[in-house]
GUZA-199243 format. One record per residue: x, y, z of N, C-alpha, C, O in turn; residue in one letter; residue number from 1. Coordinates in steps of 0.1 Angstrom, whole numbers. Example, Ala and Ser with C-alpha at 12.3 -4.5 7.8 and 13.67 -1.06 7.14 Angstrom:
% GUZA-199243
SITE:132:-57:78:123:-45:78:132:-33:78:142:-33:85:A:1
SITE:128:-22:71:137:-11:71:129:0:79:134:11:80:S:2
This chain:
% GUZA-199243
SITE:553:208:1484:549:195:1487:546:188:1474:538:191:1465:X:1
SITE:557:174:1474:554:171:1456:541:157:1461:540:152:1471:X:2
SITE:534:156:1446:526:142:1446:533:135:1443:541:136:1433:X:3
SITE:532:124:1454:539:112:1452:532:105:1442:539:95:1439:X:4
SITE:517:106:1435:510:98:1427:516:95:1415:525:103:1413:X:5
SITE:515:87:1407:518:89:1390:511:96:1381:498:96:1380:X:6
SITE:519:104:1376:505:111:1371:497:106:1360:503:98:1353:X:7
SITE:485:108:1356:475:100:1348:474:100:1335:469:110:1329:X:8
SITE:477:90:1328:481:91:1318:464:99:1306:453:96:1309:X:9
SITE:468:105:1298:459:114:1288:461:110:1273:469:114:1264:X:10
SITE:450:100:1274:446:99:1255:449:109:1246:443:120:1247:X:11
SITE:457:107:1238:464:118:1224:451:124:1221:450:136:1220:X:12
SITE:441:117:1218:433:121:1207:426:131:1217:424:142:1211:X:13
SITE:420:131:1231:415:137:1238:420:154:1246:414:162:1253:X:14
SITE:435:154:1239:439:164:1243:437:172:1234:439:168:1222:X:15
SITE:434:180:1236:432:198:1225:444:206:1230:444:215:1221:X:16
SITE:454:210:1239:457:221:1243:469:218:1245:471:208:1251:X:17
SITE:481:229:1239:492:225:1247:503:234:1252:507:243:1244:X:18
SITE:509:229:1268:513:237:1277:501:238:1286:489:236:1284:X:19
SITE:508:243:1295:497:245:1305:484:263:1305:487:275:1305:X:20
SITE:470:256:1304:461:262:1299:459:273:1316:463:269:1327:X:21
SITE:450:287:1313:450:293:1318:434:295:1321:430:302:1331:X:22
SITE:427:290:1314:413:284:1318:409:273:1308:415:267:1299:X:23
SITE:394:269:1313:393:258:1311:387:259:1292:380:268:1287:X:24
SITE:392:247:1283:390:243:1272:378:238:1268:375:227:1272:X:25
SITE:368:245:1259:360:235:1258:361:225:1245:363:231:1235:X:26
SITE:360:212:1243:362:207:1226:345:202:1225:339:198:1235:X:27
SITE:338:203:1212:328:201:1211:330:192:1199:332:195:1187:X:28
SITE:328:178:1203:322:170:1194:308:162:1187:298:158:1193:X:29
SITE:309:163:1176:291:161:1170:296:145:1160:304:141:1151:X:30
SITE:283:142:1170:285:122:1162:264:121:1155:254:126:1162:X:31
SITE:264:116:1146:253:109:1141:249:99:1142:257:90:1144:X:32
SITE:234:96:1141:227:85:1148:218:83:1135:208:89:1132:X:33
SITE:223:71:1128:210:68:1116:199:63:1120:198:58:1132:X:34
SITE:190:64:1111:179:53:1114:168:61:1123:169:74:1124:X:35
SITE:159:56:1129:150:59:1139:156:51:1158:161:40:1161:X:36
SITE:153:58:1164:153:55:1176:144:43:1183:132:43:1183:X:37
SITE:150:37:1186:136:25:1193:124:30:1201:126:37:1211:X:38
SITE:110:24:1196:100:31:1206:105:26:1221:110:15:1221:X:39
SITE:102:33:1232:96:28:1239:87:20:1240:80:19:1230:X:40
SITE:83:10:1250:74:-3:1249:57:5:1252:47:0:1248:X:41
SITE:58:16:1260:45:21:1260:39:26:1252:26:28:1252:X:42
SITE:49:32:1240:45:40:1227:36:27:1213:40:18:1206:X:43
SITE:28:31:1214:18:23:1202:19:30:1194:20:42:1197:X:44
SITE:21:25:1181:23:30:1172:7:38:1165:-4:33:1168:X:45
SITE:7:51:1154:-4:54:1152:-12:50:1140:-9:49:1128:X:46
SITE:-22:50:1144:-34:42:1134:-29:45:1121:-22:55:1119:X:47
SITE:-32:34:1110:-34:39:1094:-47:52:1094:-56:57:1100:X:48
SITE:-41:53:1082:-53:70:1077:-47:81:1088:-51:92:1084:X:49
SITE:-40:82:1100:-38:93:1107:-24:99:1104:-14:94:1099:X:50
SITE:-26:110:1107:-11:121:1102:2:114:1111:6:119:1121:X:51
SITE:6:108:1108:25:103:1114:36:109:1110:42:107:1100:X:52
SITE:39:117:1119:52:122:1123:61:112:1115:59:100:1115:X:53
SITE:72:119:1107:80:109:1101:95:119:1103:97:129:1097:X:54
SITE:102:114:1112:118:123:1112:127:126:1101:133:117:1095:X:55
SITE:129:139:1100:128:143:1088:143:139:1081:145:136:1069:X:56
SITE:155:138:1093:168:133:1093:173:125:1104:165:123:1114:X:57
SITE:188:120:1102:191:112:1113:192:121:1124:190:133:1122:X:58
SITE:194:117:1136:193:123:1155:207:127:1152:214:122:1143:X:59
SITE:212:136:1160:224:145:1159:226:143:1173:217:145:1181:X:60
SITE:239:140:1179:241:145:1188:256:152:1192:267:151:1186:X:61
SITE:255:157:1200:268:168:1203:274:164:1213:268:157:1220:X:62
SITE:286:168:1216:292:164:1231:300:174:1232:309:177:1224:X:63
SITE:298:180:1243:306:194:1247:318:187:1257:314:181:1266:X:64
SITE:335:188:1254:343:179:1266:347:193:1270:350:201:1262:X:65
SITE:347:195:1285:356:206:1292:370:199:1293:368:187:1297:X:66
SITE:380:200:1290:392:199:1298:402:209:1307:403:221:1305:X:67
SITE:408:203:1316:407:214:1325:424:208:1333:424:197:1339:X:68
SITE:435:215:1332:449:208:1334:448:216:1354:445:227:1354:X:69
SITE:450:213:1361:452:216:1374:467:225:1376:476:226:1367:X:70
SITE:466:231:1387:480:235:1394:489:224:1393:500:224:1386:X:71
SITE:486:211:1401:496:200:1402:502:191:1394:511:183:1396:X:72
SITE:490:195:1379:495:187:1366:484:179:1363:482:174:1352:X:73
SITE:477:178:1371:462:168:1370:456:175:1361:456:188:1360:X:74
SITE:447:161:1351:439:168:1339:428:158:1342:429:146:1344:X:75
SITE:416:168:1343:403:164:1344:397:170:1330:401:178:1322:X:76
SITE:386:161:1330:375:161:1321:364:159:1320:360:148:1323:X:77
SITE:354:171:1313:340:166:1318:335:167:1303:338:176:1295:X:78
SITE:325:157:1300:320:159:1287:305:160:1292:300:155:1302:X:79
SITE:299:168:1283:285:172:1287:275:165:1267:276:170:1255:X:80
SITE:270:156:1271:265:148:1257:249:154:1254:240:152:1262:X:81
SITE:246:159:1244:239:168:1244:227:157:1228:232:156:1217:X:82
SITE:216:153:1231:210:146:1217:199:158:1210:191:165:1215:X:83
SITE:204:157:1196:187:168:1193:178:159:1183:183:153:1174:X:84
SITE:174:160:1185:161:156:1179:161:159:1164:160:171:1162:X:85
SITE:161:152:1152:159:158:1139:147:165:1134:135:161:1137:X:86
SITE:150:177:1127:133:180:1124:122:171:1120:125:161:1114:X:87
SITE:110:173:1122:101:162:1117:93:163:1108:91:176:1107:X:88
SITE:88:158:1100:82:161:1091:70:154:1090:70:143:1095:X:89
SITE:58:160:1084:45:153:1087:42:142:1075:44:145:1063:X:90
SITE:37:129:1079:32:124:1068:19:120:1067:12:113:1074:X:91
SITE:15:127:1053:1:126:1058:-4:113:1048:2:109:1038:X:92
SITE:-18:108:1056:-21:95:1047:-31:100:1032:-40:108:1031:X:93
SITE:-24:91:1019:-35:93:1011:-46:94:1005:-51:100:996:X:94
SITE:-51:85:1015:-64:82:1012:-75:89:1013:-84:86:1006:X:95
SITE:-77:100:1023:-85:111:1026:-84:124:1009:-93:129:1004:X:96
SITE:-70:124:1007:-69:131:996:-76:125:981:-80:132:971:X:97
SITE:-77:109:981:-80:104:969:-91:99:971:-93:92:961:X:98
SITE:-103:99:980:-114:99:983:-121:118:983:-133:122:984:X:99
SITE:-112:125:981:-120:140:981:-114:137:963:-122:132:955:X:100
SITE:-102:140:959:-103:134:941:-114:129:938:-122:134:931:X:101
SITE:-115:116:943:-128:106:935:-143:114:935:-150:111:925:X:102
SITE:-148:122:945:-158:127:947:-157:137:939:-168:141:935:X:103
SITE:-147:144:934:-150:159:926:-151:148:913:-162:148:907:X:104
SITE:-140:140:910:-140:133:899:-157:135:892:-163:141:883:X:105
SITE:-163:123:906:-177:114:901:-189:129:900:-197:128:892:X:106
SITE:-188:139:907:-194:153:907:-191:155:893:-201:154:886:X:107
SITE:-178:159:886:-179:162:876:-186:156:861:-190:162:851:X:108
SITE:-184:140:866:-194:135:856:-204:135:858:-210:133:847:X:109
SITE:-214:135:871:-226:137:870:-230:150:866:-241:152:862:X:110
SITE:-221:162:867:-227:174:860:-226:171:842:-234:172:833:X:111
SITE:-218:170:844:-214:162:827:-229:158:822:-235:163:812:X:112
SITE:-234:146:828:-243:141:826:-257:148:823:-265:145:814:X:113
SITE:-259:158:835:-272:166:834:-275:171:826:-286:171:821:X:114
SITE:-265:177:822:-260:187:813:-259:188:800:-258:198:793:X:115
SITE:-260:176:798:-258:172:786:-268:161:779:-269:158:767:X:116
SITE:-277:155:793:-285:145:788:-298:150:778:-301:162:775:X:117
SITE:-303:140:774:-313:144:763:-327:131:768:-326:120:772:X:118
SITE:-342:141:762:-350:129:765:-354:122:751:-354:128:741:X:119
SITE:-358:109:751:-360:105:743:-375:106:741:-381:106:752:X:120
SITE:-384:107:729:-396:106:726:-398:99:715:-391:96:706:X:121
SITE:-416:96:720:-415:87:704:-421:90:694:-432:92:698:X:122
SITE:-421:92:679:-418:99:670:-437:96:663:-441:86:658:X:123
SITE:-443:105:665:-455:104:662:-456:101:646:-448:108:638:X:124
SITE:-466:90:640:-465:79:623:-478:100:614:-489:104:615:X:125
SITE:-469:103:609:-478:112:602:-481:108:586:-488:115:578:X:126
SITE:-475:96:582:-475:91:566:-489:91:562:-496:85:570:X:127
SITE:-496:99:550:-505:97:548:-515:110:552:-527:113:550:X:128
SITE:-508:115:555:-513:130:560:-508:143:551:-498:145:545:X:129
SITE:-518:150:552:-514:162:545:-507:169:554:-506:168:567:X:130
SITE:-498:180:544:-481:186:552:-488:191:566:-486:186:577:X:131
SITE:-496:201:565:-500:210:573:-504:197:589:-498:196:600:X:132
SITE:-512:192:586:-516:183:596:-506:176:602:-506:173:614:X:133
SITE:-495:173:593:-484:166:597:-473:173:607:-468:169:617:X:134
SITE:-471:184:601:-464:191:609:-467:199:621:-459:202:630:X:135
SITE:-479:203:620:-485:201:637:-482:196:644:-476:198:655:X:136
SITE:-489:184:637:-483:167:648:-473:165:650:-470:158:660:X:137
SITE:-464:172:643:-448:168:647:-444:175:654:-438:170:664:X:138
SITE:-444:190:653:-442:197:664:-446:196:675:-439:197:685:X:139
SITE:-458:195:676:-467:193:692:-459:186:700:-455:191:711:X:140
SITE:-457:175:695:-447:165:700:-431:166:704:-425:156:708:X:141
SITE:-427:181:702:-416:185:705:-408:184:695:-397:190:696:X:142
SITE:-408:178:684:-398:178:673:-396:190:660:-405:197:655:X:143
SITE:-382:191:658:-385:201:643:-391:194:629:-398:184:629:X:144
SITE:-388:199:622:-394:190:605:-390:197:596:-392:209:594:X:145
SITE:-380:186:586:-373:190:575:-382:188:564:-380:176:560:X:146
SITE:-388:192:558:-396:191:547:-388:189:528:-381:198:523:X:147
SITE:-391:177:523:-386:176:508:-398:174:499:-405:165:502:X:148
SITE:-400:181:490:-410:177:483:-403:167:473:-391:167:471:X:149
SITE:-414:157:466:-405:147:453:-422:145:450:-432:149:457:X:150
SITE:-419:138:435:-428:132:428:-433:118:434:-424:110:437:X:151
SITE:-446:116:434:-448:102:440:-461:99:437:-469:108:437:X:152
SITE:-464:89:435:-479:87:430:-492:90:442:-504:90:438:X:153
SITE:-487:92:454:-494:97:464:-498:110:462:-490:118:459:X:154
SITE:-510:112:464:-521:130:462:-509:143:463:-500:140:471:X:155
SITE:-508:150:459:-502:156:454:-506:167:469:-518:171:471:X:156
SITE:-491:172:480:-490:175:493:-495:166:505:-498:170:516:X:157
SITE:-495:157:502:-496:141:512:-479:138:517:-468:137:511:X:158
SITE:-481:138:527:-468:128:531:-469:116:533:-476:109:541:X:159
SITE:-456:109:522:-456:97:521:-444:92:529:-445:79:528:X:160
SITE:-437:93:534:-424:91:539:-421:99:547:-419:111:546:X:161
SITE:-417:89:563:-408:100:569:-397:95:576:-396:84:571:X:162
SITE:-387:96:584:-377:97:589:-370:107:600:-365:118:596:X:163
SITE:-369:104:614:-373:84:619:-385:86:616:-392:96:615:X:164
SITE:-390:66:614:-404:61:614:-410:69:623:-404:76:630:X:165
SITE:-426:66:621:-435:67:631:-432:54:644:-429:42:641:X:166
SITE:-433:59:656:-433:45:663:-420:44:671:-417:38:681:X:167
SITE:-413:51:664:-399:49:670:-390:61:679:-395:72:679:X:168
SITE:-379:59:687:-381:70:695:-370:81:695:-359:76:693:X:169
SITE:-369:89:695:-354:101:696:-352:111:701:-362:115:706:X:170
SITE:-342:118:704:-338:128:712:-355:143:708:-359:149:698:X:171
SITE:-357:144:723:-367:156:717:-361:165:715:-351:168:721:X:172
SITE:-370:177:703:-358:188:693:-356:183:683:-357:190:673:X:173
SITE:-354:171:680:-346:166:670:-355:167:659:-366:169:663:X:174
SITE:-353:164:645:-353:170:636:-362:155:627:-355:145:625:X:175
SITE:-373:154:622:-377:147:615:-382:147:600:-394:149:597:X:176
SITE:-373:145:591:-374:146:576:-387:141:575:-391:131:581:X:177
SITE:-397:150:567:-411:146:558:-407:152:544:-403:163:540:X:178
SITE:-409:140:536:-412:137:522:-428:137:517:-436:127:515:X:179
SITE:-429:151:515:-446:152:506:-440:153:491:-429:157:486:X:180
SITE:-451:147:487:-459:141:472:-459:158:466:-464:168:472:X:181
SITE:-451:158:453:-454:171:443:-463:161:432:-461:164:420:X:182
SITE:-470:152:436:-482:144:420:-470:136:418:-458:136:421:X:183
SITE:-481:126:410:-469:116:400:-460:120:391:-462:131:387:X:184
SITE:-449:113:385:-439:115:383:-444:116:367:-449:106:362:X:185
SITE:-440:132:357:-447:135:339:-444:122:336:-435:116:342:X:186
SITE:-452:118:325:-453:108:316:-453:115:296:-454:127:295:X:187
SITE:-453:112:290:-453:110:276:-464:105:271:-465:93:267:X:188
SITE:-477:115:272:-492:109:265:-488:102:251:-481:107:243:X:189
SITE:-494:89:249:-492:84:240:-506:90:230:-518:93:233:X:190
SITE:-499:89:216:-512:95:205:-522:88:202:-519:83:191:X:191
SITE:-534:83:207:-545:75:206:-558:81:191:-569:77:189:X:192
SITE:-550:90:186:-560:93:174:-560:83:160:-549:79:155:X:193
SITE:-570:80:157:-570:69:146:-570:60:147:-569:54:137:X:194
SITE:-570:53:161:-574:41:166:-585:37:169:-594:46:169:X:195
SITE:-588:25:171:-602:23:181:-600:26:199:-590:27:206:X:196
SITE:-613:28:204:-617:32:216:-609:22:224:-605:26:235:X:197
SITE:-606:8:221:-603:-1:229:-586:-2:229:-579:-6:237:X:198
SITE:-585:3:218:-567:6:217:-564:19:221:-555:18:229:X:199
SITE:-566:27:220:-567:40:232:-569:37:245:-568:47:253:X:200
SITE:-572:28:250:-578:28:266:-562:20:271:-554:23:280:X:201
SITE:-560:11:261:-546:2:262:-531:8:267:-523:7:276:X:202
SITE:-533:17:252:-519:23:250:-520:37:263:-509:43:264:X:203
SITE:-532:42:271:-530:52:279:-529:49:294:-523:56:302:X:204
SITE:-536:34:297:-531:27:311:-519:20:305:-513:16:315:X:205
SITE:-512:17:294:-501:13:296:-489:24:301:-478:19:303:X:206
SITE:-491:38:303:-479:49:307:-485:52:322:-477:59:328:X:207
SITE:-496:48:329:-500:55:337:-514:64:337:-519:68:347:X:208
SITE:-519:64:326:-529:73:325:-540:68:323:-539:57:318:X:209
SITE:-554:74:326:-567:72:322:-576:75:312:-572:85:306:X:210
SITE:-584:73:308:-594:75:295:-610:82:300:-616:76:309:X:211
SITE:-613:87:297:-624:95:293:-633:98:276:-630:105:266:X:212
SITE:-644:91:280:-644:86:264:-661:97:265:-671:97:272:X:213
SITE:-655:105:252:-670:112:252:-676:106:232:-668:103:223:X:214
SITE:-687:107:230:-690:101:219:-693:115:211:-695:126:218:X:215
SITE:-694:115:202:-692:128:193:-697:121:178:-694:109:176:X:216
SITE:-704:128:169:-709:129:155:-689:132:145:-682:142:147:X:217
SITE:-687:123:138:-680:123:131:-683:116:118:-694:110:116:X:218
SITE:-671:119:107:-673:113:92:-667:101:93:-672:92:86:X:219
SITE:-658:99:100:-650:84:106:-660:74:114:-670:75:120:X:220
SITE:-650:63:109:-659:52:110:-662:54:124:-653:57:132:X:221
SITE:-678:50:130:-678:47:142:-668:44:149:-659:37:143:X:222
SITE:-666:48:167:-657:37:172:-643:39:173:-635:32:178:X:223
SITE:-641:50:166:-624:55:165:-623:66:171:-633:72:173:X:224
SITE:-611:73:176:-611:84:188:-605:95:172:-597:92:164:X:225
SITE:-612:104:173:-610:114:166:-606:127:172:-608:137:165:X:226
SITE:-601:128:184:-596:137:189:-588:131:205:-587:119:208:X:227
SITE:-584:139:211:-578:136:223:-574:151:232:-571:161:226:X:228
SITE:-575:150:243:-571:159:250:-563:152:263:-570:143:266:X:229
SITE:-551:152:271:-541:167:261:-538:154:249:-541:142:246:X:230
SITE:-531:166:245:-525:162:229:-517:145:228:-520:141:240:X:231
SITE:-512:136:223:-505:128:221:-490:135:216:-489:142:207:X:232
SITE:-478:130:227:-463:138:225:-463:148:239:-452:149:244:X:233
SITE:-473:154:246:-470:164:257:-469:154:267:-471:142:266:X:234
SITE:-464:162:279:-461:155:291:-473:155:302:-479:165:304:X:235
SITE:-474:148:307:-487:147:316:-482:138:329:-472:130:329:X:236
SITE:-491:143:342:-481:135:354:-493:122:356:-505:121:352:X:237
SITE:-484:113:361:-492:98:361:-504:96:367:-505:94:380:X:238
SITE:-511:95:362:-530:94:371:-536:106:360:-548:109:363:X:239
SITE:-533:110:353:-543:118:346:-549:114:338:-545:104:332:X:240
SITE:-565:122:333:-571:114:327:-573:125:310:-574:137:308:X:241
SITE:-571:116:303:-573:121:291:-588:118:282:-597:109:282:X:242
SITE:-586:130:277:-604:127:274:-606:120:255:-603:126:244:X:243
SITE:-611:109:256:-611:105:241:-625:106:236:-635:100:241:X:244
SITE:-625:116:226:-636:117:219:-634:107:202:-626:106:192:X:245
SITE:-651:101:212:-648:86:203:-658:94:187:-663:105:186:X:246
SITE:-659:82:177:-667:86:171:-684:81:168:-684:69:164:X:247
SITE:-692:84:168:-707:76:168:-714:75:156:-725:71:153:X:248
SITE:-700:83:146:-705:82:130:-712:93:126:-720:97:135:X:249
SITE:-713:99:114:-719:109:107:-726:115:111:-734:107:116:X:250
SITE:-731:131:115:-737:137:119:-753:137:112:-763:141:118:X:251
SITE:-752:130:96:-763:133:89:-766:119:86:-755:113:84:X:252
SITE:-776:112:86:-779:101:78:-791:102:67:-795:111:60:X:253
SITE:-796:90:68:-800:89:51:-816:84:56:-817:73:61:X:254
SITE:-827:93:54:-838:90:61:-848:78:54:-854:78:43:X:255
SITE:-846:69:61:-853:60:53:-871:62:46:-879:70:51:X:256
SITE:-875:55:35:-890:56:34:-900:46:40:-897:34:37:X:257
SITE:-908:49:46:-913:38:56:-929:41:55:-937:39:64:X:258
SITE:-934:47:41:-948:51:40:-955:41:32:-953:39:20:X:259
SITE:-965:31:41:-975:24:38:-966:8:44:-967:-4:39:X:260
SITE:-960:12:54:-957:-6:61:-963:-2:78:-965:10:79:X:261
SITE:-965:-7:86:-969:-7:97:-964:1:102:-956:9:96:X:262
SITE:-968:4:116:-962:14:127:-947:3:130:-935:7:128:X:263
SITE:-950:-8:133:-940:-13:145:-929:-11:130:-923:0:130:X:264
SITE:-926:-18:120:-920:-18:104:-911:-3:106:-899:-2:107:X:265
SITE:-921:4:107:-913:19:101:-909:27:114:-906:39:113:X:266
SITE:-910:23:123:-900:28:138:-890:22:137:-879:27:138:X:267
SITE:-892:9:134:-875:0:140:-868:6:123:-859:15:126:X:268
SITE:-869:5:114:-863:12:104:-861:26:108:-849:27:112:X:269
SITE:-867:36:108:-863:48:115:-850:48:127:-839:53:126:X:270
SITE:-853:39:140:-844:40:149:-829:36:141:-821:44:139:X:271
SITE:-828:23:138:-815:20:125:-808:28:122:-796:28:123:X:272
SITE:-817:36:117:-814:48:107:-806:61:118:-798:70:113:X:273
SITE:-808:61:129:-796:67:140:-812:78:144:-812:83:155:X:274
SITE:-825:79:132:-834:86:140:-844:88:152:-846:78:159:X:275
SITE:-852:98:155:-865:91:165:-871:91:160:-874:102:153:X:276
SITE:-881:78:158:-896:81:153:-905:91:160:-902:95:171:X:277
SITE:-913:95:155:-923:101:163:-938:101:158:-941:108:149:X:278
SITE:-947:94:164:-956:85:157:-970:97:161:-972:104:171:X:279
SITE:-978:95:149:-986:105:153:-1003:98:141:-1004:98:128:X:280
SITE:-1013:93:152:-1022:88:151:-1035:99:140:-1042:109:142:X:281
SITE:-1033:93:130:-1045:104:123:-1056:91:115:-1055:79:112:X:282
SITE:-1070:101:112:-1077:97:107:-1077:90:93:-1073:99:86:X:283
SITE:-1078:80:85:-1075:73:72:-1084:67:70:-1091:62:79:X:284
SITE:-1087:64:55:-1091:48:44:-1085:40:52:-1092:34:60:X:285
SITE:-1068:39:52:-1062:26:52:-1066:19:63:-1076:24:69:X:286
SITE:-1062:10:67:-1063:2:76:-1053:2:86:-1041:2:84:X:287
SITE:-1060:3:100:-1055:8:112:-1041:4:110:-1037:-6:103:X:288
SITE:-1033:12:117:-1020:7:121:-1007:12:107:-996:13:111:X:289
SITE:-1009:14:97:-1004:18:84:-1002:29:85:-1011:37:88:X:290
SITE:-987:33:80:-981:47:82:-985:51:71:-983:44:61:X:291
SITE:-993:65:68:-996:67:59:-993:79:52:-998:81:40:X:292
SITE:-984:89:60:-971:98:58:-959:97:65:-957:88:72:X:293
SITE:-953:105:63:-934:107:69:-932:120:68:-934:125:56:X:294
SITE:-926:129:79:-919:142:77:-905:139:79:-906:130:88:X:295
SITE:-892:141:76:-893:141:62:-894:130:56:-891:119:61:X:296
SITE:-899:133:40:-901:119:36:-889:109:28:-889:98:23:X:297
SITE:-880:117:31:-867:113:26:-853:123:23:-854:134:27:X:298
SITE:-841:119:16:-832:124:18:-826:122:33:-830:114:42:X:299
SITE:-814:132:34:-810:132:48:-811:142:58:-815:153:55:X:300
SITE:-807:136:72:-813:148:80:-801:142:94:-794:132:94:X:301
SITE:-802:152:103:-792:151:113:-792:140:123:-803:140:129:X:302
SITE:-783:129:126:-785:118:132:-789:123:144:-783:132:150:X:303
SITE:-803:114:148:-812:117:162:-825:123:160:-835:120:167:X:304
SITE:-824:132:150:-835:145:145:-845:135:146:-843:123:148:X:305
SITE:-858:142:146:-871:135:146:-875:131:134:-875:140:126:X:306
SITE:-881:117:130:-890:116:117:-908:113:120:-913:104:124:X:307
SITE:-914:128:113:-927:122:119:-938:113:107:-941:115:96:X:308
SITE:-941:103:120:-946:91:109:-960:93:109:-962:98:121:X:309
SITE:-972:92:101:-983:94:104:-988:82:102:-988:76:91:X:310
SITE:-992:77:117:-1007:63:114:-1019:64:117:-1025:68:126:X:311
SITE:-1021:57:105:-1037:58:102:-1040:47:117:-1033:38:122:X:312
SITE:-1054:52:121:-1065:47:133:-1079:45:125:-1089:41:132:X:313
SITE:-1079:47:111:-1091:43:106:-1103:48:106:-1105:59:112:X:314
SITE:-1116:40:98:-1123:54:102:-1133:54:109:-1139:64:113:X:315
């Protein structure tokens, strides 16, 4: 029994097979889908900062066609359309990650900081102090001390300078230069012998130095330094005192004669004379008051020595 139908005409491109097949064909076709899929209207999208799913490629889909030719020549076909899903991939938000950065960040500079900070203190004024006292004080206070000795007209182991000031403040530990005084800075005694006492006093505060004037028995004219200590040409440090031995003139003078003028007459002549009178009341003729001997009675004798005058008290 033939079909009277026509038979149904079969798209070229849809056929796979040819002659008549003895089971059924499968052709499997795979089409691509760019882009993302439209949400659904119930699907809300997910918050910022939360982990979003992000598809990792386009949607794939497959189509399995059976074809299948009949006894009577009829060709059917079933396609079975099959979608997959592309892998997904997570995307995570940054912000959780650069908020844990920033916190080790700011952690690390505050250890930075501890760690490294320093206190400040304020630097106790020791100028004017001797070393030992000074550096007590400085230590107590937490600091070290660099010690320089120099020359300076300040007492000799005084500290005159320091650095940092007194008053002022710095890392504690830290280190504070003292400058103590080794005395004033040598001078060049100038030679004051054969001068007068008053040009010696000139020429030794003109370098720095002082005078010491002792009086001494010399052959030189009163009044002139006939010696000196230290010497004139050595070196001497500034503030010292040098000793000038002045002169008060001749050790010997010339004893005056003062027998038969008054007491008051022959003392003030005696004293003159660089001696002591020394008056000694004896019985006489003469008339009261009248020197009427002298030990010695003349020549010379050692400036100061005694001269003894004898006055008559009468009888």
């Amino acid at each position: 029994m033939s079909d009277s139908r026509p038979p149904r005409e079969v798209d070229p491109d849809d056929v796979t097979l040819v002659g008549r097949p003895t089971r059924d064909v499968e052709v499997e076709r795979v089409s691509t889908t760019s882009g993302h899929p439209p949400l659904p209207d119930e699907v809300v999208p997910p918050p910022p900062f939360e982990t979003v799913e992000d598809p990792a490629g386009p949607r794939v889909v497959t189509e399995n066609e059976r074809v299948r030719v009949e006894d009577d020549g009829t060709v059917t076909r079933r396609v079975d359309r099959i979608e997959h899903e592309p892998p997904r991939r997570t995307r995570r938000s940054l912000v959780p990650a650069l908020l844990i950065i920033l916190a080790l960040a700011l952690g690390a500079i505050a250890g930075a900081w501890y760690f490294t900070r320093t206190s400040n203190e304020t630097v106790p004024s020791v100028e004017g102090l001797a070393l030992d006292a000074a550096v007590a004080r400085v230590q107590d206070d937490g600091f070290k001390t660099d010690i320089v000795s120099q020359q300076n007209e300040a007492a000799e182991g005084t500290v005159f300078h320091q650095s940092p000031s007194g008053g002022s403040t710095a890392d504690k530990g830290s280190t504070v230069q003292l400058l103590v005084s080794k005395g004033p800075a040598d001078v060049t005694v100038p030679n004051t012998v054969g001068v007068s006492e008053t040009d010696a006093r000139d020429r030794l505060a003109a370098v720095g130095l002082t005078a010491s004037v002792t009086k001494v028995f010399s052959d030189v004219d009163q009044g002139q330094v006939v010696a000196q200590d230290p010497a004139g040409g050595t070196s001497a440090a500034k503030g010292t005192t040098v000793r000038l031995n002045v002169s008060k003139g001749s050790k010997l003078v010339t004893v005056p004669s003062v027998v038969g003028t008054t007491q008051s007459d022959a003392t003030a002549q005696v004293t003159a004379a660089g001696l002591t009178p020394n008056v000694v009341q004896v019985p006489s003729t003469e008339p009261a008051g009248t020197v009427v001997a002298q030990h010695p009675v003349g020549g010379q004798a050692e400036r100061g020595s005694p001269v003894r005058l004898n006055v008559s008290r009468g009888q």
